[in-house]
PADOVO-921431 format. One line per field, with one value per residue (C-alpha): residue number from 1; x, y, z. Coordinates in nm, 4 decimals. Layout:
BEGIN
num	NUM|...;
xx	X|...;
yy	Y|...;
zz	Z|...;
This chain:
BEGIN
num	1|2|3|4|5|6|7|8|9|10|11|12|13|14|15|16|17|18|19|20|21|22|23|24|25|26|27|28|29|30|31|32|33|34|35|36|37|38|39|40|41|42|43|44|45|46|47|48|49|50|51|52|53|54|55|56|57|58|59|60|61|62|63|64|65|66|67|68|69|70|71|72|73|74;
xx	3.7102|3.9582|4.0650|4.0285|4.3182|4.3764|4.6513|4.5947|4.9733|4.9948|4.6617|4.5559|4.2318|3.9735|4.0591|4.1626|3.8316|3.6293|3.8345|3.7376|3.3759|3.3585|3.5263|3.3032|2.9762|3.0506|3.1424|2.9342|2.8273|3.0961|3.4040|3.6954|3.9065|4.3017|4.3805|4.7266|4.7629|4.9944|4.8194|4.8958|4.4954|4.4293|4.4149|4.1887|4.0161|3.9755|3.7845|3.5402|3.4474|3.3900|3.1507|3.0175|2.9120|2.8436|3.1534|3.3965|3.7698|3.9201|4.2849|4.5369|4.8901|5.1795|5.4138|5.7950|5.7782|5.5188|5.2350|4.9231|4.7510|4.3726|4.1267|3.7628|3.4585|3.1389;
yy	1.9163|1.7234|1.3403|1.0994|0.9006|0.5160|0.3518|-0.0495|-0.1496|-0.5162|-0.6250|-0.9200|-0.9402|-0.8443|-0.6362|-0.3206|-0.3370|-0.4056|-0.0996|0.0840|0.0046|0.1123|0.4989|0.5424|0.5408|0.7649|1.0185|1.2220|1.1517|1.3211|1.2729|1.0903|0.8271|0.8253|0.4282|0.2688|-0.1236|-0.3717|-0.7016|-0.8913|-0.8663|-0.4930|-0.3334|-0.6034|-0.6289|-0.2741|-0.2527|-0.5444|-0.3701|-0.0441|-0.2261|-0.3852|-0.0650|0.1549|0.3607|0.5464|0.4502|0.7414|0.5930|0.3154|0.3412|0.1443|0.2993|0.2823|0.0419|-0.2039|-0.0721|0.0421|0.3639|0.4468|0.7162|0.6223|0.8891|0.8007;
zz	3.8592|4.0741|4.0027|4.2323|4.2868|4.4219|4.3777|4.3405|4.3776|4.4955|4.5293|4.2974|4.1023|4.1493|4.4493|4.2248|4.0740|4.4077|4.5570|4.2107|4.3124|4.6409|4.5446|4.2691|4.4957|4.6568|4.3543|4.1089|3.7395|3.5915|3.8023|3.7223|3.8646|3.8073|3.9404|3.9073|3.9240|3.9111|3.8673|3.5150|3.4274|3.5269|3.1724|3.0442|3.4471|3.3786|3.0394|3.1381|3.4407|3.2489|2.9984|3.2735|3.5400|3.2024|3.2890|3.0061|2.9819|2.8830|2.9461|2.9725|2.9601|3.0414|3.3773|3.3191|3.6447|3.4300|3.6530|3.4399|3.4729|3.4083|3.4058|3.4584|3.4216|3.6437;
């Protein structure tokens, strides 16, 4: 199954997380989302919103440029 990929560089909270929102309606149960951020809340953005719409985090890791980088299944 492909991932989905969006990448959130430069946009501020809580546009990452709107832009999140908007992809993932229009995927299946099941699919996964690969999104890379740069905003200082994204990791902890990230988890709330996953609690939040039910979601699983499967990932968060740090990027070499100090962007983070997350996979989401719907």
């Amino acid at each position: 199954m492909p991932v989905k990929e969006l990448n959130a560089k430069g946009l501020k909270c809580p546009q990452p997380q709107l832009k999140m929102t908007i992809l993932i309606s229009k995927m299946k149960p099941g699919e996964v989302i690969e999104v890379v951020a740069d905003c200082d809340t994204f990791e902890d953005d990230v988890r709330k919103w996953c609690t939040r719409n039910q979601k699983a985090l499967l990932w968060m890791r740090q990027e070499k440029d100090g962007a983070k980088r997350c996979q989401v299944r719907v």
